[in-house]
N, C-alpha and C positions, 0 to 999 in steps of 0.2 A: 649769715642767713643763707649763702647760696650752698655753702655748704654740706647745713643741712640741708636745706630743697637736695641736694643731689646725692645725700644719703639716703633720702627716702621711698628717692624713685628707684635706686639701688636695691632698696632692699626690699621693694612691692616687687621689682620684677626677677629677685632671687625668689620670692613667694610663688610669684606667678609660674614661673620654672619649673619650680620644684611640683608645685601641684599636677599641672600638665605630664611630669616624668612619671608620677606617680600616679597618675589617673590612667592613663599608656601601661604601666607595669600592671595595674589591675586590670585594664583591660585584658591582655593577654596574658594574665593568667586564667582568666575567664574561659581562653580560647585553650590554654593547657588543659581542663579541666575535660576537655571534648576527645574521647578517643582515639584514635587511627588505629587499632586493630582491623586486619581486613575482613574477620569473619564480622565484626560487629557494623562496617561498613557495609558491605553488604548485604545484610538483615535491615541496615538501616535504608538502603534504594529501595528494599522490598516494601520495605511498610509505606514510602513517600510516593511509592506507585498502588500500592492497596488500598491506601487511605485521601487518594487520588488529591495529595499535599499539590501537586502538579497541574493540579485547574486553576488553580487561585495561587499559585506562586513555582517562578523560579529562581535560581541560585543568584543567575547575574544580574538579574532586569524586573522591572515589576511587570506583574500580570494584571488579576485581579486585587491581589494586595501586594506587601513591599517585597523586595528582594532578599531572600535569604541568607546571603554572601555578608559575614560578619554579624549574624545576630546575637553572637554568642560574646562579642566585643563588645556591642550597646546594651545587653541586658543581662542583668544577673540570671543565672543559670536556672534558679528556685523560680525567681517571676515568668520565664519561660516555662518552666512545669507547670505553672498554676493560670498562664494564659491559656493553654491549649488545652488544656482540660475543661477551662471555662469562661473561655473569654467573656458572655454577656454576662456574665454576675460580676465580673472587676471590673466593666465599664459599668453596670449598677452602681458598684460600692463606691464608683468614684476616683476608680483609680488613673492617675494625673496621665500616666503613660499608656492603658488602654483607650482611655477618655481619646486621646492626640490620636493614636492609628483609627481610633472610629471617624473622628471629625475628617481624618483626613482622605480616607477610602471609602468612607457611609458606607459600609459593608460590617457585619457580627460571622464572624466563623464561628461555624458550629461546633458543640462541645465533641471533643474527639478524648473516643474512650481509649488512652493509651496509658499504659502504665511508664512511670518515669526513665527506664531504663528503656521501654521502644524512643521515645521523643528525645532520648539521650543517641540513641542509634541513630535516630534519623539525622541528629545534630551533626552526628561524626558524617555521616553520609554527606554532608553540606559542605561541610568543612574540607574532606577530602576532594569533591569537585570543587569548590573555590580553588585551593591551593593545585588542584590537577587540572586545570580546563579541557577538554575535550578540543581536542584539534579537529578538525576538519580538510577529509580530507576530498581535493577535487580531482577524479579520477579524469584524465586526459585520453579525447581517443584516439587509437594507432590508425594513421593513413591507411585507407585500403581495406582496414577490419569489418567484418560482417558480425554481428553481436546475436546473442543466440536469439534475441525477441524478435528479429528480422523476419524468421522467415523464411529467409532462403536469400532467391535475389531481389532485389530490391524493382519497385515496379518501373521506378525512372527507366532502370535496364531494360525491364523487357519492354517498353514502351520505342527507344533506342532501337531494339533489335528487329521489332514489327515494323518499323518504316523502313529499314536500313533493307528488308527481306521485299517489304513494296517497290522500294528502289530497282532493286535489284529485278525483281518480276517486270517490271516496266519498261526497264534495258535490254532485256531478253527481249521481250514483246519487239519492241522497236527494231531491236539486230534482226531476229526473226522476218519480221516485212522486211527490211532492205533486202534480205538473202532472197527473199520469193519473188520481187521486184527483179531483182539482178538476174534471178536464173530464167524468169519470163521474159523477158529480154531476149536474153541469149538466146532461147528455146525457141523464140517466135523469129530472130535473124534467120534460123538454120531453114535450109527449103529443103531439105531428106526426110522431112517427119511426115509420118501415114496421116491420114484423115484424123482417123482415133484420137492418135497423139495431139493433131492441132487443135482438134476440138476442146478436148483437154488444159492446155496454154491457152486458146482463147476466151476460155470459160470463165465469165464473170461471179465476183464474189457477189453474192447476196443475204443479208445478216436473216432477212426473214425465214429463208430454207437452214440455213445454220441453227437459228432458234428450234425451227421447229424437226428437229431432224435430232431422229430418237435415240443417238447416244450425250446430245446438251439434254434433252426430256429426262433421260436414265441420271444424269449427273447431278441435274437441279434439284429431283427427288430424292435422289439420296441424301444432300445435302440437308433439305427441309428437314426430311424423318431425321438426320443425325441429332439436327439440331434442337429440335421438338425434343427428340428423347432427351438430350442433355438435360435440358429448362425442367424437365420431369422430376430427371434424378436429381440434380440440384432441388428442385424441389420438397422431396421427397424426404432426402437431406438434413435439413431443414426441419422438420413437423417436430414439436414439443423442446427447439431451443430457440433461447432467448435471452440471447447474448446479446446487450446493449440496454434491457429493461430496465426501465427508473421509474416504478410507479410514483403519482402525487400520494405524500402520505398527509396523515390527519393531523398533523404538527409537523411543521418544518424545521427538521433537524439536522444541522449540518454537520457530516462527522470531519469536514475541513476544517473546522473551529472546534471540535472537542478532542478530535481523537489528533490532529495536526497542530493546530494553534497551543492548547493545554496539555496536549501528551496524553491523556487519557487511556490508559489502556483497555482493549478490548476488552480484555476477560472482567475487569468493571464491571461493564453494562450484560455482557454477556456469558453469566455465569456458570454455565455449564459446559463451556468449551474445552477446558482441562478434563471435567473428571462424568463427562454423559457423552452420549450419541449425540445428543443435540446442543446446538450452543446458547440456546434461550432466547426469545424477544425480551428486553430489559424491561420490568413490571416498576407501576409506578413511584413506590416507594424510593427504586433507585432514584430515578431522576430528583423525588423530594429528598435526597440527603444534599444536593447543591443547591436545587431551586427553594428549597424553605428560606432561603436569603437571599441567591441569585437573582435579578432580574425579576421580581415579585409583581410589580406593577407590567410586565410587557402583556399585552392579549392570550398571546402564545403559551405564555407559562402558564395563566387565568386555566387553561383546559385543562394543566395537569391538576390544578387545585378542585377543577368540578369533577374529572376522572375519582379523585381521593374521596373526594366527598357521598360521591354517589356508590362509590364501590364496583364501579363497573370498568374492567381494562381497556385501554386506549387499544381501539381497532387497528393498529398497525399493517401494514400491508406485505407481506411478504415479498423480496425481493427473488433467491435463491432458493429452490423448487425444486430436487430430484421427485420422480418417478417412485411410485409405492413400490414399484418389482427390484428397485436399488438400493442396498443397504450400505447407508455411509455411520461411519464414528468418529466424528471432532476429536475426541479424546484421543483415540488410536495414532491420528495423524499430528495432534497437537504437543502431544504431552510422549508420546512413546517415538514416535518418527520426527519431533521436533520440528515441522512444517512450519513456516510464516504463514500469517495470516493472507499477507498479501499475496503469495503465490497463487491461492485457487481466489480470493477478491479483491484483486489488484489493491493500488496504491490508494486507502479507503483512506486517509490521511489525507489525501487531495483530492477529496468525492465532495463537492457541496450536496450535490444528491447523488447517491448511492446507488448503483448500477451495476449489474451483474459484468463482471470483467473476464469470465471465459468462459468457453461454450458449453462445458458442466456434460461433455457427449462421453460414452461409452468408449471408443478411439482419443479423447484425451484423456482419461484415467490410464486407458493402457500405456499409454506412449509416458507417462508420469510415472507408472510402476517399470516402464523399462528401462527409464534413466536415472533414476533417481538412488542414493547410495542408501541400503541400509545404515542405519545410525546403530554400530553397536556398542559403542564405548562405555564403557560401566553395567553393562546389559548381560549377566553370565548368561542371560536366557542363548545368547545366542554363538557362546563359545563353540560349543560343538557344530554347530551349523559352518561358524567360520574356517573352521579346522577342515570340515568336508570341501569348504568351497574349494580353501586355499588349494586344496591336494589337487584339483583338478583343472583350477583354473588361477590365470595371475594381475585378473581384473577382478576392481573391488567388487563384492556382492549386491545385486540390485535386489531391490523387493522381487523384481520376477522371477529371484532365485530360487524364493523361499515360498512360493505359490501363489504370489501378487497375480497372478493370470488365470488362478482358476475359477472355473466358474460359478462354484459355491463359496466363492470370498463376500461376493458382492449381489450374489442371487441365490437365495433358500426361503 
């Protein structure tokens, strides 16, 4: 009898084995099935940032639904084509494995028109950052280095160097009176000095004639006028920027949690930044391709559904405001000069509210076109140009080469 008892558990768990080796072997095969071509990789980031895959999930960690890292290991490859085409119609039909990720996210993604070969890219996209992780890296900084956003010197310095110069005035001061002290002295021992003279050595200081005695009068006033006009021209300065502006807008949207938290790319919401002059305030529809399931019950979201309904645009508030006399092109800077977003509106990934991050003045576009490198690389436009530069000079070509300074660039 014992045996057998110990043949059976022998050979349940040569079953059990065996099944597991081969459930492992189909798994990755599954994952064989997934690309690594680089061109089809990278079509595949492209689509999982256009089809903003990245609000609601990423590779390592869940977001708003699971983690993407091995889904091609847990699901057969077809049921993934046929998820993401139409998730609420398989959690409809019933199906046991849609049914579980609904019960367990209470979220429906919405149907995404891709044809099988994008959600096959986008797979290999997944697939390649799993197996590639992104290192990170933390840039250390050099003792003593001044970093270009500084500035210059730093204020602790000149703060430092203003007392160090009060110091210094105040020991003078003080040497000064002992010298006049010591030489009255000496001046007033000597008995050979005229009338004149004694008068002079005896003659008491008094601060009221010193105030009022017209070269302190000449002094204080020039001081005043300097100072006035300073606060003027600073002033003056100043008129139409509005560097620091966070208007309240009519929905609080934070682009720390869309565009930082979910990755969200700009050009998403703001669709004309690549290929217009202007980069668009995002109209409602966008926001309903997430909020149609997103967060549906919040108040907040309730405005984008009366916005829809009534057909009239969410009054948004403009943050960033050139001048009608200045012609700016998002596209020209975005798409041909390859600018970041974040250079002319700071780190908008860490904005709960959105505030204008440089001073958008006439002397900061210049000073941007004079240091800044033409991008010509793949660009025959700009062969010839290079060739002239080269001949005459052996620093890269800035825009102000090429007539980033003139005045009908940005004024006609």
């Amino acid at each position: 009898m014992l045996s057998k008892k110990l043949l059976v558990r022998f050979v349940t768990a040569c079953l059990f084995v065996c099944c597991f080796v081969f459930s492992g072997q189909e798994a990755f095969a599954q994952r064989d099935k997934i690309p690594t071509d680089e061109a089809i990789i990278k079509n595949g980031e492209s689509l999982f940032k256009e089809y903003i895959c990245n609000s609601c999930h990423a590779v390592d960690k869940k977001v708003v639904g699971p983690a993407l890292a091995g889904v091609y290991d847990r699901r057969e490859v077809d049921w993934i084509y046929s998820f993401v085409k139409s998730p609420g119609k398989m959690i409809n039909d019933g199906d046991p494995q849609a049914v579980a990720l609904f019960k367990e996210y209470n979220q429906i993604m919405p149907n995404q028109d891709l044809a099988e070969d994008q959600i096959l890219a986008i797979m290999a996209y997944v697939r390649h950052t799993e197996e590639n992780p992104p290192v990170e890296v933390v840039e250390k900084p050099t003792n003593g280095e001044v970093t270009a956003q500084s500035g210059g010197v730093p204020s602790e310095y000149l703060n430092v160097i203003m007392v160090t110069l009060i110091v210094v005035l105040v020991l003078l001061l003080i040497v000064l009176v002992i010298i006049i002290n010591f030489v009255g002295r000496y001046l007033r021992d000597k008995k050979e000095l005229s009338s004149d003279d004694e008068e002079i050595v005896n003659e008491k200081f008094s601060v009221t004639a010193f105030l009022k005695s017209p070269t302190v009068i000449g002094i204080i006033t020039f001081l005043v006028v300097a100072l006035a006009a300073k606060n003027v021209i600073d002033g003056l300065y100043t008129v139409g920027v509005q560097q620091g502006y966070a208007p309240t807008q009519p929905i609080p949207f934070s682009h720390e949690l869309h565009a930082g938290v979910y990755e969200i790319d700009c050009q998403y919401c703001h669709t004309g930044v690549e290929i217009a002059k202007n980069a668009n305030i995002p109209s409602v529809n966008i926001c309903m391709n997430c909020h149609s399931e997103i967060k549906t019950d919040s108040p907040q979201i309730q405005k984008l559904y009366a916005a829809q309904e009534s057909g009239r645009p969410i009054e948004w508030v403009r943050v960033h405001n050139l001048p009608d006399l200045a012609y700016f092109n998002h596209s020209q800077h975005v798409t041909v000069g390859e600018i970041e977003c974040q250079t002319c509106h700071g780190e908008v990934q860490e904005m709960e509210v959105v505030k204008q991050f440089a001073p958008l003045t006439m002397g900061w576009c210049i000073d941007c076109h004079r240091n800044t490198d033409v991008n010509t690389q793949g660009n025959g436009y700009y062969d010839k140009l290079v060739e002239m530069h080269n001949a005459t000079s052996k620093t890269p070509m800035k825009v102000a080469d090429i007539g980033g300074l003139e005045c009908a660039k940005c004024h006609y």
